[in-house]
LUMTIVO-226887 format. One line per field, with one value per residue (C-alpha): x, y, z. Coordinates in nm, 4 decimals. Layout:
REM LUMTIVO-226887
u = [X,...]
v = [Y,...]
w = [Z,...]
//
This chain:
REM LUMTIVO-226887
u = [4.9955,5.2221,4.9864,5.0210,5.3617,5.4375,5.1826,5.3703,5.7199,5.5708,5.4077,5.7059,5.9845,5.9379,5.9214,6.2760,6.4381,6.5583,6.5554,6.9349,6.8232,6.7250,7.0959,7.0779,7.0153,7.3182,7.3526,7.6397,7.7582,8.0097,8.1954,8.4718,8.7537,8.8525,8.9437,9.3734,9.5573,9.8751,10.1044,10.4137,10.6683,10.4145,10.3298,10.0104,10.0642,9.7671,9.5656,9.2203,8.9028,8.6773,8.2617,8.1836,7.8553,7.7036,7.6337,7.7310,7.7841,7.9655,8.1439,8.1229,8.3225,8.5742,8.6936,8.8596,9.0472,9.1592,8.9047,8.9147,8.6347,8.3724,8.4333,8.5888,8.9742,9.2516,9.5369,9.8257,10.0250,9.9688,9.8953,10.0515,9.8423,10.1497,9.8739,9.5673,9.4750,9.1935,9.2077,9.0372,9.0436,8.8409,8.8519,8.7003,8.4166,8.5502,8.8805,8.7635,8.7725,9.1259,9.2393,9.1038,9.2156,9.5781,9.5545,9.6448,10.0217,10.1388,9.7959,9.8699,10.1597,9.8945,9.8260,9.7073,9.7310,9.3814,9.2922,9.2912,9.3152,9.3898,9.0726,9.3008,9.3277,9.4633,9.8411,10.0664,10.3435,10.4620,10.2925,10.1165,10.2543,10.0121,9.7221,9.4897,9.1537,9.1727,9.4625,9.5723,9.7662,9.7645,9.6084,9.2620,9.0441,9.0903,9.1037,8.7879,8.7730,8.4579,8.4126,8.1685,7.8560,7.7296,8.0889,8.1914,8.4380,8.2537,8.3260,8.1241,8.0697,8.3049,8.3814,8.2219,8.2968,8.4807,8.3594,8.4792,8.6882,8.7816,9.0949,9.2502,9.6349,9.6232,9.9757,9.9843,10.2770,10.2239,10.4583,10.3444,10.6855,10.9413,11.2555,11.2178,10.8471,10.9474,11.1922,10.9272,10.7041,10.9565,11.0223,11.4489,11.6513,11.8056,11.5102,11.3627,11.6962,11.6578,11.8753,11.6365,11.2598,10.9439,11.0551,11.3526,11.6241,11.9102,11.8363,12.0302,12.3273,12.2585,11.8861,11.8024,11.4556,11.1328,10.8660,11.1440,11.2073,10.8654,10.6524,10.4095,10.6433,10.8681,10.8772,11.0393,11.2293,11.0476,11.2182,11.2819,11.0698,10.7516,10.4185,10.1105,9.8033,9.7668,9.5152,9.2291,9.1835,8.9761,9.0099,8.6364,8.5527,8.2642,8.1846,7.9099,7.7748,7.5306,7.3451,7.5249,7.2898,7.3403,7.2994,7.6784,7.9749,8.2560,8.5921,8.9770,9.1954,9.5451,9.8509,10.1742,10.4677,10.7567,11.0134,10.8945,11.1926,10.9347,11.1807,11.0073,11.1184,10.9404,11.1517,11.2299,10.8750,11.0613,11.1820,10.9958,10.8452,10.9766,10.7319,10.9062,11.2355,11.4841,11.5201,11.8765,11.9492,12.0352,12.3214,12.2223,12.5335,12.4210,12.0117,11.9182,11.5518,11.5870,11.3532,11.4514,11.2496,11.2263,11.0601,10.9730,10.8155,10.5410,10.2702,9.9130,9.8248,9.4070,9.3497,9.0327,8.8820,9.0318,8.7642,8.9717,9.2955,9.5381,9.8222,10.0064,10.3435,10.4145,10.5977,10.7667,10.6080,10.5701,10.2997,10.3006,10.2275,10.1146,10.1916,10.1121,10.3284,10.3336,10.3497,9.9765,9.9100,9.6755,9.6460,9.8165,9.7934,9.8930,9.9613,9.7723,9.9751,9.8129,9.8373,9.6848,9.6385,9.2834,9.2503,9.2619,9.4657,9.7777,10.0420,10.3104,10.1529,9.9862,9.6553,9.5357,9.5530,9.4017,9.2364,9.1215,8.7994,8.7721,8.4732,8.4605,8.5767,8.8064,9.0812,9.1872,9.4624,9.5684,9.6428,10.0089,10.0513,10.3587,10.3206,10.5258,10.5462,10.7189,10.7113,10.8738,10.9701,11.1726,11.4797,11.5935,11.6078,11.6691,11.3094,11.3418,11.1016,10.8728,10.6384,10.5284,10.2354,9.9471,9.5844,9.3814,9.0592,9.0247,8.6652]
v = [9.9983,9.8307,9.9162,10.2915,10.3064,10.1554,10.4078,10.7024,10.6084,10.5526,10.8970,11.0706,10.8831,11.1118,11.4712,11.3360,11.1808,11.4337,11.4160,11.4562,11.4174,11.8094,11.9785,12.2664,12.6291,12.8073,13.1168,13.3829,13.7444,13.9974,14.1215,14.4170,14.4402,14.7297,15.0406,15.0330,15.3072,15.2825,15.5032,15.4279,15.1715,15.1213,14.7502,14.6639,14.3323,14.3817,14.1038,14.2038,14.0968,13.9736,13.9797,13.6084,13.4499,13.3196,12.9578,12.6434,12.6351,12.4324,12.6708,12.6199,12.8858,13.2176,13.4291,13.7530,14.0666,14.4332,14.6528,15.0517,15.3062,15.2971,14.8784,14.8684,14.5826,14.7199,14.6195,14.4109,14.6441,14.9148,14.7139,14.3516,14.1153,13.8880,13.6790,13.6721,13.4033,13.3349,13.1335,13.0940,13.1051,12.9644,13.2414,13.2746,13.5461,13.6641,13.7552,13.8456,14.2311,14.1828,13.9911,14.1720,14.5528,14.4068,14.2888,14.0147,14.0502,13.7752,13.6167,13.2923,13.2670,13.2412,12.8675,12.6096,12.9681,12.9680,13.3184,13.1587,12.8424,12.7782,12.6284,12.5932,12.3176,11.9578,12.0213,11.9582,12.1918,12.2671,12.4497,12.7213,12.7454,12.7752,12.6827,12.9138,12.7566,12.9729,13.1833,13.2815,13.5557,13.7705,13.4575,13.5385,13.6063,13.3510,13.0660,12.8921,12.7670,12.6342,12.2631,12.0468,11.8453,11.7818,11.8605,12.1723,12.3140,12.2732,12.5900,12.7534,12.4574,12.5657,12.4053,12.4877,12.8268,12.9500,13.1622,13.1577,13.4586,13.5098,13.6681,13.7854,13.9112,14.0698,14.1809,14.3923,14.6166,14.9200,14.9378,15.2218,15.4302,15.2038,15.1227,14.7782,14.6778,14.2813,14.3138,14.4720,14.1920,13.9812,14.1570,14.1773,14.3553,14.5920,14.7704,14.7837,14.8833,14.6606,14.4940,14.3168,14.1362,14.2349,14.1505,14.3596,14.0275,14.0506,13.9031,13.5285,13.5540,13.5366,13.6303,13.8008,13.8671,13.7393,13.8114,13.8960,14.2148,14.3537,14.3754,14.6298,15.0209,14.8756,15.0882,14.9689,15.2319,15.4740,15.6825,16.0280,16.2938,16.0622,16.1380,15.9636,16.0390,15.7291,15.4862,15.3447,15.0349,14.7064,14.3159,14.2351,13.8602,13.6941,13.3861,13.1302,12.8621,12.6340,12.5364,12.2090,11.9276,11.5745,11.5964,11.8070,11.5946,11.6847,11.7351,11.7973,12.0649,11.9816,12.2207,12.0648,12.3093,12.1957,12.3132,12.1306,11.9608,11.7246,11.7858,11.8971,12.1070,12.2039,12.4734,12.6264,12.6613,12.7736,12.4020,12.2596,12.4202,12.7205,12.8282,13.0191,12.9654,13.1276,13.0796,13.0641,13.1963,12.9404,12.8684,12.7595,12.5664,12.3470,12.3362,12.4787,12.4845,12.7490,12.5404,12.4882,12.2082,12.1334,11.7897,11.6745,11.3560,11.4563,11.2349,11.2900,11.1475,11.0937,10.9372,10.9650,11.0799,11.3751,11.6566,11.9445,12.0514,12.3853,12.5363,12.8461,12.9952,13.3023,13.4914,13.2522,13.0071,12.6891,12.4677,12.1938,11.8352,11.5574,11.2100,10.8893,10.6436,10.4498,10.7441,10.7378,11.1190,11.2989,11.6638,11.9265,12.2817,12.5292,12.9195,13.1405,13.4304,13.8006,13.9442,14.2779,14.5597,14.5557,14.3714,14.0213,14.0340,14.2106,14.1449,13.8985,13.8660,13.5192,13.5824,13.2819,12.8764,12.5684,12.3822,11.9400,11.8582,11.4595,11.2168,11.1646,10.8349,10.8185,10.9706,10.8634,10.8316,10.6354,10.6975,10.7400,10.8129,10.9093,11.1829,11.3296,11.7279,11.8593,12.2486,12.4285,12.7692,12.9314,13.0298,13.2541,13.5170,13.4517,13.4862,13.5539,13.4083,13.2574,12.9739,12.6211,12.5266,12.2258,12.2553,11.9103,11.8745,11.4730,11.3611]
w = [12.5898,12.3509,12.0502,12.1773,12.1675,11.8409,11.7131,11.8889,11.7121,11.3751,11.3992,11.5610,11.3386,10.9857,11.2161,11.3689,11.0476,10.8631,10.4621,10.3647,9.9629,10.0357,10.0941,10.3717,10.2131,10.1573,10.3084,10.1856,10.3542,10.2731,10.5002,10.5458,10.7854,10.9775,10.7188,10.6954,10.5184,10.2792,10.1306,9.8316,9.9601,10.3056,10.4301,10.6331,10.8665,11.1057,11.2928,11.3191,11.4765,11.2423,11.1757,11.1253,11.1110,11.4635,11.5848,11.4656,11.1366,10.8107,10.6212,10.2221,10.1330,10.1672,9.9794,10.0003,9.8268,9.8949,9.8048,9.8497,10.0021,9.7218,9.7401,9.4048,9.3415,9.3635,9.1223,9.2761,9.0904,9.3647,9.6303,9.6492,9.9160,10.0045,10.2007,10.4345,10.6811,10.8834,11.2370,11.5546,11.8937,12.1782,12.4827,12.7991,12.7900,13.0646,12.9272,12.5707,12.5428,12.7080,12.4190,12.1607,12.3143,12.3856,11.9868,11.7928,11.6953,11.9912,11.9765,11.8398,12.0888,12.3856,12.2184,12.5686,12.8145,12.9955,12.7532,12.4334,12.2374,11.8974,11.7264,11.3376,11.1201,11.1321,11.0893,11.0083,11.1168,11.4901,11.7411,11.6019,11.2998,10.9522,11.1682,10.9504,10.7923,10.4823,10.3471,10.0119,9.8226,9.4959,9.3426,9.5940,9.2812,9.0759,9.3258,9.4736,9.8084,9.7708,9.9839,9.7466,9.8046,10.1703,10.2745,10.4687,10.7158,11.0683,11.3291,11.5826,11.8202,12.1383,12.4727,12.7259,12.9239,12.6269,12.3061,11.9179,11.8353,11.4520,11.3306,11.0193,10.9470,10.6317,10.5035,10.2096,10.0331,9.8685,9.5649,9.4055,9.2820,9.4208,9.2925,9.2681,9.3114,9.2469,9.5179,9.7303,9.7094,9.7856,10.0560,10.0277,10.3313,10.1536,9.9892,10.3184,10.5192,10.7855,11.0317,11.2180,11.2672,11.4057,11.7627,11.7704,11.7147,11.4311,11.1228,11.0803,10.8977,10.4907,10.4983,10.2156,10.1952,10.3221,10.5849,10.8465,10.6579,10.5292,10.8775,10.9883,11.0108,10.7347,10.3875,10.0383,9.8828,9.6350,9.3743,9.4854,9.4417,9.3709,9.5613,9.5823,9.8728,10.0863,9.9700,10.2300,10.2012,10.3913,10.3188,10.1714,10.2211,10.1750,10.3306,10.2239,10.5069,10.6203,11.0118,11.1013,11.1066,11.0638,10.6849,10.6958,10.6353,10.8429,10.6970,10.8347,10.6620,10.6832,10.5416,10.4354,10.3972,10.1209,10.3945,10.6546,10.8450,11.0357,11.3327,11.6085,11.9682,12.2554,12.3221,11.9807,11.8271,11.5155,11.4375,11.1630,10.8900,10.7973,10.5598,10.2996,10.1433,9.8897,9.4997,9.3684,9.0137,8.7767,8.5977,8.2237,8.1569,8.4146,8.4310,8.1268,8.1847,8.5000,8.6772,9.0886,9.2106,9.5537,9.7163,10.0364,10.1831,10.4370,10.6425,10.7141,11.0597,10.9251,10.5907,10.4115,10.0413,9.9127,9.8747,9.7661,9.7227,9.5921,9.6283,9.7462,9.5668,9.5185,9.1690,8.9524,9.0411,8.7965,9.0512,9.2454,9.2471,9.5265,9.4789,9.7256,9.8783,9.5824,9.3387,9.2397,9.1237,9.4178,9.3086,9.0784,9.1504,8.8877,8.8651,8.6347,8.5618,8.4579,8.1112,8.1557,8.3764,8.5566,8.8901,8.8791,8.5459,8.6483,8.3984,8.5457,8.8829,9.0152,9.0252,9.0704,9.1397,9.0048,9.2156,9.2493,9.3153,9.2733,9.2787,9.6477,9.7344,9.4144,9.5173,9.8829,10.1274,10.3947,10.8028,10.8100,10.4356,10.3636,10.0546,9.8317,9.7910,9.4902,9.4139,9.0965,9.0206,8.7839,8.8508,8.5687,8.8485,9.1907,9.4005,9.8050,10.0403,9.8454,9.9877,9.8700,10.0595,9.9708,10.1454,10.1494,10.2846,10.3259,10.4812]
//
């Protein structure tokens, strides 16, 4: 009997074992979202359901742009993306075509409600807040979220009773014979005449511009007289994946915002990181560079090797760096600005970011790191609600 069995695991053990030396086939689809139309001065902020591929998976890579009805770019000079994100939540099958038919404007405030859970990233920010897996900007063509090696994003793996419901916000500004189409994109009250946010409340005192002023029904003020047919448009992604085996090497994402107060309340889920902030114009007798610099010390709960990292800014931009504890250089992200006029080259616009890839295992951090954020931008002319955010994916 004992001769049979030994012969039974040695002739199961290579059918069970599975060769890792042979990486999983990558698989890639293109998707598009639901069709969204814009006219001059208009601004698209829309959560949508979104096609995403079935089971569970390791996702390698997303990327995305605003494409129009025959599928071809469209410049950023007509149509700014200010960003798109990408989240999900676990809901109960049962209560799925509620959520998706009352839309997805308040539905990452339903975070822990028996409907819907939050399924986002690692952190770090308070409840809810930047919990997307991927999300980028006018730099979406030129920056490559692709997760190296045997390493990839794992999704699609539920608990039980509940499904996996993908969303994307896409918010985009049409600037297209307006007054001021920098000021558009930065989204400042008074070219939008506004008073007060999406939910109806007063805007604080001093806010000058920033996503409190350009949301979905807002319009930036065009010249007189100027006409232009609204443009239909859809958010094109592509996403590249593989099955989830035992070969994939799991990964966290973590997003660490420069304006992040690490203050935390239950009751005010707006305490914490703020996500964008304001650019003061210099004075030249005083900083003759023009370059506003702002730092922040920020800690990652889960340490690990560093897999892939990149920014986010917006216009005027000048990068940003991440440093350790002990001021060993982690990552460096910088803007590449446009010089031309076709999509993906638009003169003066950030088109895209440059990313860190190291050798895993040479560049690592520690559990309770304490690192050190530092973003630039020029300040020859003052910027409104621009955003300084670092994405690290640590193994």
């Amino acid at each position: 009997v004992l001769v049979v069995l030994i012969a039974l695991l040695l002739s199961s053990s290579p059918a069970e074992s599975k060769d890792c030396s042979r990486s999983s086939r990558i698989q890639k689809k293109t998707y598009k979202s639901p069709a969204f139309a814009l006219g001059p001065g208009e601004v698209q902020d829309r959560h949508y359901e979104l096609e995403f591929p079935k089971g569970h998976i390791g996702v390698k890579n997303f990327q995305g742009e605003v494409v129009d009805e025959l599928g071809n770019p469209v410049p950023l000079s007509d149509v700014y993306l200010h960003h798109w994100v990408v989240f999900s939540l676990y809901v109960k099958s049962s209560e799925r075509k509620e959520l998706v038919r009352g839309g997805f404007h308040h539905g990452q405030d339903r975070l822990g409600s028996p409907s819907a859970i939050i399924a986002g990233n690692d952190g770090i920010c308070q409840h809810n807040v930047l919990s997307q897996f991927w999300g980028l900007g006018s730099e979406t063509r030129h920056t490559s979220y692709f997760v190296p090696g045997s390493y990839a994003i794992g999704v699609g793996n539920p608990p039980e009773g509940y499904e996996e419901l993908w969303v994307l916000n896409v918010h985009a500004i049409d600037t297209r014979g307006t007054y001021d189409p920098q000021g558009c994109l930065e989204c400042r009250c008074s070219l939008y005449n506004v008073t007060t946010d999406a939910s109806g409340q007063p805007l604080k005192q001093g806010y000058k511009g920033g996503l409190h002023c350009c949301y979905e029904g807002t319009k930036c003020a065009v010249k007189p007289g100027f006409q232009a047919p609204k443009k239909t448009l859809y958010m094109q992604y592509t996403i590249e994946w593989v099955e989830w085996d035992e070969c994939v090497l799991p990964v966290r994402a973590y997003i660490f915002d420069i304006t992040d107060s690490r203050k935390r309340d239950p009751i005010d889920r707006h305490v914490g990181c703020k996500v964008e902030y304001d650019v003061p114009a210099c004075d030249p007798s005083s900083n003759p560079d023009c370059i506003y610099q702002l730092e922040n010390h920020l800690v990652i709960p889960k340490g690990g090797s560093i897999i892939y990292g990149v920014a986010h800014q917006h216009g005027g931009a000048m990068g940003m760096t991440m440093h350790g504890e002990d001021g060993r250089h982690l990552c460096s992200s910088i803007p590449l600005y446009g010089n031309g006029s076709t999509p993906g080259n638009e003169a003066g616009y950030v088109v895209g970011m440059s990313t860190c890839f190291p050798e895993p295992g040479t560049v690592t951090v520690a559990s309770g790191e304490k690192l050190h954020l530092s973003s630039s931008y020029s300040s020859a002319q003052e910027h409104t609600g621009v955003m300084a955010l670092f994405y690290l994916i640590v193994s």
